[in-house]
C-alpha positions in Angstrom: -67.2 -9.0 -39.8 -69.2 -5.3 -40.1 -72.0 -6.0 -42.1 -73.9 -2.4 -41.2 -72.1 1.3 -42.4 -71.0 3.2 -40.0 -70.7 7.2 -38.8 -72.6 10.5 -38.4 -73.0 10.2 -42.6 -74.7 6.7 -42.2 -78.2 7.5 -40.7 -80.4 4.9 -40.0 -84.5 5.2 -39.6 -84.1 2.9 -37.2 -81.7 0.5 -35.8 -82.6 -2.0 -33.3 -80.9 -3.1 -30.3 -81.1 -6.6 -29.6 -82.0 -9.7 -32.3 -83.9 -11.9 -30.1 -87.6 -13.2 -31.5 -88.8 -9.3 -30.8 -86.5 -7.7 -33.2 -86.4 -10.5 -35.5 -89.9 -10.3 -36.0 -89.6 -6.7 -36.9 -86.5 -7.1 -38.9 -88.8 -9.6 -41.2 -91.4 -6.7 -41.1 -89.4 -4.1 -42.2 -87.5 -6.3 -44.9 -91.2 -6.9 -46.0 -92.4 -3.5 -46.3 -88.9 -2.9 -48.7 -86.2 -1.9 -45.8 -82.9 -2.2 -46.3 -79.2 -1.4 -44.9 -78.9 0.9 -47.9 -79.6 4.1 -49.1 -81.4 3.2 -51.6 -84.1 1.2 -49.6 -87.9 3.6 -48.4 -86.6 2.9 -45.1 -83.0 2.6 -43.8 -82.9 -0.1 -41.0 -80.2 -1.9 -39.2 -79.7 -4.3 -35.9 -77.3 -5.2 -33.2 -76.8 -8.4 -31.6 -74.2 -8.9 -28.5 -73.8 -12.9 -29.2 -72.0 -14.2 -32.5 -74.7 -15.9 -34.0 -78.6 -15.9 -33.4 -79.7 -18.0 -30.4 -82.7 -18.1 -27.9 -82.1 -19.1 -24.5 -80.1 -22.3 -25.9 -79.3 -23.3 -22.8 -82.5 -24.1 -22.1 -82.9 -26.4 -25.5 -83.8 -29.9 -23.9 -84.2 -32.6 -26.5 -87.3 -33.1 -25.6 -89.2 -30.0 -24.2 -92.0 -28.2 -25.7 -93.0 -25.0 -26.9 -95.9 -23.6 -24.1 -97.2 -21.5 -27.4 -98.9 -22.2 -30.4 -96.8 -22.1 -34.1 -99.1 -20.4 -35.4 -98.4 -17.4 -33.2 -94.5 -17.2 -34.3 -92.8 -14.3 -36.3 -95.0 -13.8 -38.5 -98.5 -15.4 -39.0 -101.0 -13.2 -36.4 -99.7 -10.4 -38.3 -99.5 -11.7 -42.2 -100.7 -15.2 -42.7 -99.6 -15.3 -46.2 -96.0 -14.1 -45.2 -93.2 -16.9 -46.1 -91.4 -16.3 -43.2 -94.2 -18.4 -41.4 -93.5 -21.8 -39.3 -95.2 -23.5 -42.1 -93.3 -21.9 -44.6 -90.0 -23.3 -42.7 -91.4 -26.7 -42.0 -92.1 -27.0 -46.0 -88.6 -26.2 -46.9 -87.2 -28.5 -44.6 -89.3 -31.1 -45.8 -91.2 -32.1 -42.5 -95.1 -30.2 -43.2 -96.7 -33.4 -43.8 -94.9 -35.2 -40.9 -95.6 -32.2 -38.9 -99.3 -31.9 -39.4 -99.4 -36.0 -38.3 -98.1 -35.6 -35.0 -101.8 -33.7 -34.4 -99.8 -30.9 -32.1 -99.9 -27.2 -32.0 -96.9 -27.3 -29.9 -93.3 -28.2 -31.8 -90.8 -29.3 -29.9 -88.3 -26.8 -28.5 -84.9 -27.1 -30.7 -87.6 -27.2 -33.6 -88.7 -23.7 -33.3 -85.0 -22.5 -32.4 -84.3 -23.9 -35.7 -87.3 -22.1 -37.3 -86.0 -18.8 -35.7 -82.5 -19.2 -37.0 -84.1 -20.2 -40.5 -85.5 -16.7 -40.2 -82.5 -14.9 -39.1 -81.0 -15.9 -41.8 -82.8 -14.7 -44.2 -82.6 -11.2 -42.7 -78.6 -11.7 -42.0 -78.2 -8.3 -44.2 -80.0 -6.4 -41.4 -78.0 -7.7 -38.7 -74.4 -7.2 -37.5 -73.6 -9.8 -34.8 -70.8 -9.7 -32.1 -72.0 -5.8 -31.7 -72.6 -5.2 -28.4 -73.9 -2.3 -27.5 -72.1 -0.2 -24.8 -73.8 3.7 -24.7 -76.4 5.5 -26.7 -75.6 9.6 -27.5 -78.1 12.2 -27.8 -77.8 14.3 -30.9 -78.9 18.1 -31.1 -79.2 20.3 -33.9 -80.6 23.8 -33.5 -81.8 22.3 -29.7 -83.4 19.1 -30.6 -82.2 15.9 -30.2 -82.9 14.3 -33.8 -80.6 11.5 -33.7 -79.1 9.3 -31.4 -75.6 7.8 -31.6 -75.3 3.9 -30.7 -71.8 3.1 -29.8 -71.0 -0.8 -30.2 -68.4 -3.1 -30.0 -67.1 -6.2 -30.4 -66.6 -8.3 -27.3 -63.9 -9.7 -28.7 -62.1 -6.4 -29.6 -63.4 -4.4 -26.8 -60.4 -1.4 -27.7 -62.2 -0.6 -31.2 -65.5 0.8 -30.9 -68.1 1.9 -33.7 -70.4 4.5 -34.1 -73.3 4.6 -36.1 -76.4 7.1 -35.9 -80.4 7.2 -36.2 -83.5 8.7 -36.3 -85.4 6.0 -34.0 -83.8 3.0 -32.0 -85.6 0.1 -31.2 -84.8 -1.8 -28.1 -85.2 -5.3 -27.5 -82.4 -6.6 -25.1 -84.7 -9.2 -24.0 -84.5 -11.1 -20.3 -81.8 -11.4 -17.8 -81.3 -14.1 -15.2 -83.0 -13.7 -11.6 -81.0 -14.3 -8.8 -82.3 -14.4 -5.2 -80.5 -11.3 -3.4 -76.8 -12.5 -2.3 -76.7 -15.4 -4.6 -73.3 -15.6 -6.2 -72.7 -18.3 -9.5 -69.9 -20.4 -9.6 -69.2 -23.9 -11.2 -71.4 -25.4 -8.6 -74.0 -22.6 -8.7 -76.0 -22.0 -11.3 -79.0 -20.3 -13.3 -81.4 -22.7 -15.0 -80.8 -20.3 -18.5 -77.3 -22.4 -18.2 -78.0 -25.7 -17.5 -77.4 -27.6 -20.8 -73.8 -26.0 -21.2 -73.3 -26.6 -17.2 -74.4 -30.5 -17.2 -72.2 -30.9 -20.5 -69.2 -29.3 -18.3 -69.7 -31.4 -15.8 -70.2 -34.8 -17.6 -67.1 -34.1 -19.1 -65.6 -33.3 -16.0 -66.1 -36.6 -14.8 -66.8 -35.8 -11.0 -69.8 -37.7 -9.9 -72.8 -36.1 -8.6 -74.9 -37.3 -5.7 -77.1 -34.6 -5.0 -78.7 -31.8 -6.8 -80.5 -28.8 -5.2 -82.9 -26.9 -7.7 -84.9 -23.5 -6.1 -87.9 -22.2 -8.2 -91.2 -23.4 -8.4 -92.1 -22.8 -12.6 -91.7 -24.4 -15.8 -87.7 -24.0 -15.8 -87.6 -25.2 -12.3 -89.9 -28.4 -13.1 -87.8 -29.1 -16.4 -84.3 -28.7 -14.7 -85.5 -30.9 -12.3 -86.7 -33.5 -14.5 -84.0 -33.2 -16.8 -81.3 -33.5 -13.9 -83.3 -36.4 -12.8 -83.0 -38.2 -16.0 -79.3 -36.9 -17.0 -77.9 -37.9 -13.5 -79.0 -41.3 -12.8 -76.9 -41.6 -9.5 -77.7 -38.5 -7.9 -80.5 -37.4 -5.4 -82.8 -34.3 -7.0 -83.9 -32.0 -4.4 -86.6 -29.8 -5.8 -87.3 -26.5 -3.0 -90.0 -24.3 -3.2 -92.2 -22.2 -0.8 -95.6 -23.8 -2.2 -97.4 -26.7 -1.6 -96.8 -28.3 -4.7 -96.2 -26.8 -8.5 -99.5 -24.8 -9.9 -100.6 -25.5 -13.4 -99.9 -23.1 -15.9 -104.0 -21.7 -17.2 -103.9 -22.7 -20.8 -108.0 -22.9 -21.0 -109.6 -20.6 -23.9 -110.7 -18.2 -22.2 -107.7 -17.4 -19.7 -105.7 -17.4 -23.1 -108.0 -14.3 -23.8 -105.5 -11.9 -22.1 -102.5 -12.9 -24.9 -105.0 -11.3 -27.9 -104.4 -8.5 -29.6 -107.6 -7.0 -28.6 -106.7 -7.7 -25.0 -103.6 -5.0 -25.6 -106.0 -2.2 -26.2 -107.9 -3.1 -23.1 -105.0 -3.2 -20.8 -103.4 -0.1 -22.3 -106.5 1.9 -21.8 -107.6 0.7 -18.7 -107.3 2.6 -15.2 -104.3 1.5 -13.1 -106.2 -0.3 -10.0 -108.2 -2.7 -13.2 -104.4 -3.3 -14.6 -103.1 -5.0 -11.4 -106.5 -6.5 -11.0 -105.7 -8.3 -14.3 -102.5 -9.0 -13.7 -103.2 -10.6 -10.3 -105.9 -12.7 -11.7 -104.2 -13.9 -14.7 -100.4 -14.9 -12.9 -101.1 -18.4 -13.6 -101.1 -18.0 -17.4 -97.4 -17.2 -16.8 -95.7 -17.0 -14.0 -94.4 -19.8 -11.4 -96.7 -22.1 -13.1 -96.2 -25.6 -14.8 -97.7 -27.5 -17.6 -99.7 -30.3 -16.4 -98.4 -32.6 -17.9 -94.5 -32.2 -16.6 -96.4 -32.2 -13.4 -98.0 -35.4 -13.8 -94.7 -37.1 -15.3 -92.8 -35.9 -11.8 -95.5 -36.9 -9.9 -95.5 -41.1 -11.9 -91.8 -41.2 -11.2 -91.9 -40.1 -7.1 -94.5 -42.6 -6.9 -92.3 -45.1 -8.6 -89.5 -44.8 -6.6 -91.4 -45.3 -3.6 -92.6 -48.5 -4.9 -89.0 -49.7 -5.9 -87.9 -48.1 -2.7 -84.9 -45.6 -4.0 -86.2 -42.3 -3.9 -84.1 -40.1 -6.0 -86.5 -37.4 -7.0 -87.4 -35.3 -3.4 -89.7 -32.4 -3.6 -88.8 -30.2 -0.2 -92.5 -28.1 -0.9 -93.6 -25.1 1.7 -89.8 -24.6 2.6 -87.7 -22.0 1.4 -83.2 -21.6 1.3 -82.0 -20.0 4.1 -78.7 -20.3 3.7 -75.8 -21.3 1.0 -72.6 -22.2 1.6 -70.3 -23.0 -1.4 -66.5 -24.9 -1.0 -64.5 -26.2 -3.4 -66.0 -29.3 -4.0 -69.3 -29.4 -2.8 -71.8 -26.5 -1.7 -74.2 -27.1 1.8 -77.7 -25.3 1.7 -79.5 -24.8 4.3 -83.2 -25.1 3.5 -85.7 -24.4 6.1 -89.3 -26.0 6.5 -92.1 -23.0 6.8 -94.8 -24.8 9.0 -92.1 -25.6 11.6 -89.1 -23.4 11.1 -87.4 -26.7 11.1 -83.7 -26.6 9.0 -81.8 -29.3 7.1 -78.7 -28.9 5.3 -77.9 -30.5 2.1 -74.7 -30.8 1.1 -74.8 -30.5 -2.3 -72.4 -31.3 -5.8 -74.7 -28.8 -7.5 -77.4 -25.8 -6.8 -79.4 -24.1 -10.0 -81.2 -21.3 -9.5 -84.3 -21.6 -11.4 -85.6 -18.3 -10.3 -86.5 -16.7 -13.6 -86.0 -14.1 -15.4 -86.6 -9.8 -15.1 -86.2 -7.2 -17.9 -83.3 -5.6 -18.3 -82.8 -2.0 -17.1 -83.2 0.2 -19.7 -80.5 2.5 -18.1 -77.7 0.0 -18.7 -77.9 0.8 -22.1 -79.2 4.3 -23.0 -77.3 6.1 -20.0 -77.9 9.5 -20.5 -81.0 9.3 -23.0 -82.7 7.5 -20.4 -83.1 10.9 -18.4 -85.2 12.3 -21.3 -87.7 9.4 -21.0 -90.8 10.5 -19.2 -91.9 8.8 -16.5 -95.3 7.5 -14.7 -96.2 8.6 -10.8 -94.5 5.3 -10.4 -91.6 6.1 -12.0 -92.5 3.5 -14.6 -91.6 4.5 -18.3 -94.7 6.2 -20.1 -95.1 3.8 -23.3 -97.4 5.1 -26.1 -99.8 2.5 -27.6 -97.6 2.2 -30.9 -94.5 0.9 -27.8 -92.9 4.3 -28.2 -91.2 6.0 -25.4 -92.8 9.2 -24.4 -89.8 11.9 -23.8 -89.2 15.3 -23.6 -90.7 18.3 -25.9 -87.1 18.9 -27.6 -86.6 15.0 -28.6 -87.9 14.3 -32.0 -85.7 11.2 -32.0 -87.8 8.1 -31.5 -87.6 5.2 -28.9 -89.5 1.9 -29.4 -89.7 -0.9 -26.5 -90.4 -5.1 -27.0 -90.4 -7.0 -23.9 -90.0 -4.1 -21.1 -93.5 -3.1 -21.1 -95.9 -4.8 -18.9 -97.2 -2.1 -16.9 -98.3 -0.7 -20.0 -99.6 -2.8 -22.7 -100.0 -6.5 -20.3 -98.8 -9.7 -19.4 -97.9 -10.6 -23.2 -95.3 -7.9 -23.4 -92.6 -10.4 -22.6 -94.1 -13.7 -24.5 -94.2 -14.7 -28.3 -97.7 -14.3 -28.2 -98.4 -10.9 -29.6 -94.6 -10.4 -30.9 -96.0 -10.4 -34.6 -98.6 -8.3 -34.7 -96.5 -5.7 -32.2 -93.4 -5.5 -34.9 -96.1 -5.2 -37.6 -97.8 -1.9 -35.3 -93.7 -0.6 -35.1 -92.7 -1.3 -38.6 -96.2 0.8 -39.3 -95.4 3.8 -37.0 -92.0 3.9 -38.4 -92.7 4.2 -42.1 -95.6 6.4 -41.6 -93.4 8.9 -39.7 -90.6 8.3 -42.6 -93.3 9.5 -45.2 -93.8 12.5 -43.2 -90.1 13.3 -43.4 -89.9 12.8 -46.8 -90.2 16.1 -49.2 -92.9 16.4 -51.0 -92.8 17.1 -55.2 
């Protein structure tokens, strides 16, 4: 069902591309600050979402799996801690503050915070239109400059009816996309991690019986596919392959969590290249390929146990990387190859996940020709302004905002919840102080 006007007499301040966490958070901003779908709101704002309903990598929603981030950095709180749209707010309405604050945690459980982030969405649910996917973004010039840009959408249902609707400033946020190692092809015995609830459901129901699992990656999806295969399949052999000795454990101290401030934005953003990728080098482990402890600790108990009982079901192949992947009909043979040595094994496998992570999505797929008036670095890297808006050329007056696709510019947090608030409060800023400029003055 539309929910957002359409056409060239419909223009929006902004609409946003995308209704992930990044553009939910500025949705509550703007809905704060008096936006509206409406004519009659200060601001006229609007957003686009692909799926049919709000969800956050859902089919990574293990019953028992943790947030890796405080609640008290969620949509909200780092940028207005009186805002009702905070976790707290939620938990009180659902009746669970008291029980909440007993369990002594700054960490919820998973499928809790989903639930918070759909209690949010749907509060904003007049800002949104869902089941809008969209396909191509329009320049539009008047008297040679492009003031407006046209976002054509549809729905993947009814891909024959598209819908036009046009404004002053988009605001894109198409979040993550799967990483694949190069060649790899999906199938229903191949998978990504970002799948794996929906994929083990399929299965189960399939009734085929599993006897081997092969999972590639070496972070905290890797660990928790592995660990939730282990417990889900309780027949099957787990192989767990990565190129490292053994998982590295994610730097959650104080002062490593430093570089996930606020503060730590301006830094990066104003710092010279060469100190950048120093930063970034040093601080990896906050993020990337790393584990929490104490999923390592819990794999590590139940190896041990095994080799006390003397079944081993959970194998970690360390240093050793896939060479090779054939997949039949019923079963798929990996090749996996030992570094020290060169020394190969094949598996044959009833199931391989990928649990390779995740990259930002090309920009390109989704402004096509607008992307060619984006300026670009020596690197060709985007040129991102400090308020996340896309430096383009002279005759563009139309504005571009980015969440999640810029690392290179404003650090490592670009892609995590950490600074998400206090970023959609520095947008929702930028974008009524330039709508105050606009307006005529009495």
């Amino acid at each position: 069902m539309t929910t957002l006007q359409s056409g060239p007499d419909s223009v929006y301040d902004v609409l946003g591309i995308g209704f992930g966490p990044a553009n939910l958070a500025l949705a509550i901003a703007l809905h704060e600050r008096g936006a509206a779908p409406d004519r009659g709101a200060a601001l006229r704002a609007g957003f686009l979402e692909r799926q049919p309903r709000f969800g956050w990598h859902r089919g990574m929603l293990i019953d028992d799996a943790t947030m890796q981030v405080s609640f008290l950095k969620d949509l909200v709180t780092m940028r207005d801690p009186t805002s009702d749209f905070s976790f707290l707010c939620y938990l009180r309405e659902r009746g669970r503050l008291v029980d909440f604050l007993n369990q002594k945690t700054l960490f919820p459980l998973r499928v809790e915070f989903h639930d918070y982030l759909e209690w949010a969405a749907a509060r904003v649910g007049h800002l949104v239109e869902y089941a809008a996917e969209a396909v191509s973004v329009r320049p539009v010039t008047e008297d040679g400059e492009v003031r407006y840009f046209d976002v054509v959408s549809r729905d993947p249902a009814a891909p024959g009816r598209p819908t036009v609707r046009r404004a002053r400033a988009l605001c894109l946020a198409t979040g993550l996309e799967p990483r694949l190692p190069p060649g790899a092809v999906l199938s229903d015995l191949v998978w990504h991690s970002s799948e794996l609830l929906p994929e083990v459901e399929r299965l189960t129901r399939s009734g085929r019986p599993v006897r081997r699992a092969v999972v590639l990656g070496a972070g905290q999806s890797a660990a928790e596919t592995v660990d939730y295969l282990h417990r889900t399949l309780p027949d099957a052999e787990i192989c767990s392959v990565f190129a490292k000795y053994g998982y590295t454990p994610a730097d959650d101290s104080p002062f490593a969590n430093r570089i996930f401030d606020p503060e730590a934005v301006d830094l990066f953003y104003g710092a010279p290249a060469e100190v950048k990728q120093s930063l970034f080098d040093y601080h990896r482990s906050t993020n990337y390929s790393v584990v929490d402890m104490d999923l390592i600790e819990s794999l590590s108990r139940t190896m041990y146990q095994e080799r006390v009982q003397g079944r081993q079901r959970l194998r970690m192949l360390n240093v050793s990387r896939i060479r090779e992947v054939e997949a039949g009909d019923r079963d798929v043979r990996v090749t996996v190859e030992f570094l020290p040595t060169g020394a190969r094994e094949q598996l044959t496998a009833d199931v391989l996940v990928y649990a390779t992570g995740y990259r930002p999505q090309s920009i390109g797929d989704h402004l096509g020709e607008v992307a060619k008036l984006c300026l670009r670095d020596d690197e060709d890297a985007l040129r991102v302004g400090r308020d996340h808006r896309v430096e383009t050329a002279p005759n563009v007056t139309a504005g571009l905002y980015l969440q999640g696709a810029t690392e290179h510019t404003h650090g490592l947090a670009s892609t995590l919840l950490s600074t998400t608030a206090v970023r959609a409060g520095e947008i929702c800023s930028d974008l009524f102080a330039r709508g105050s400029a606009r307006a005529p003055r009495g």
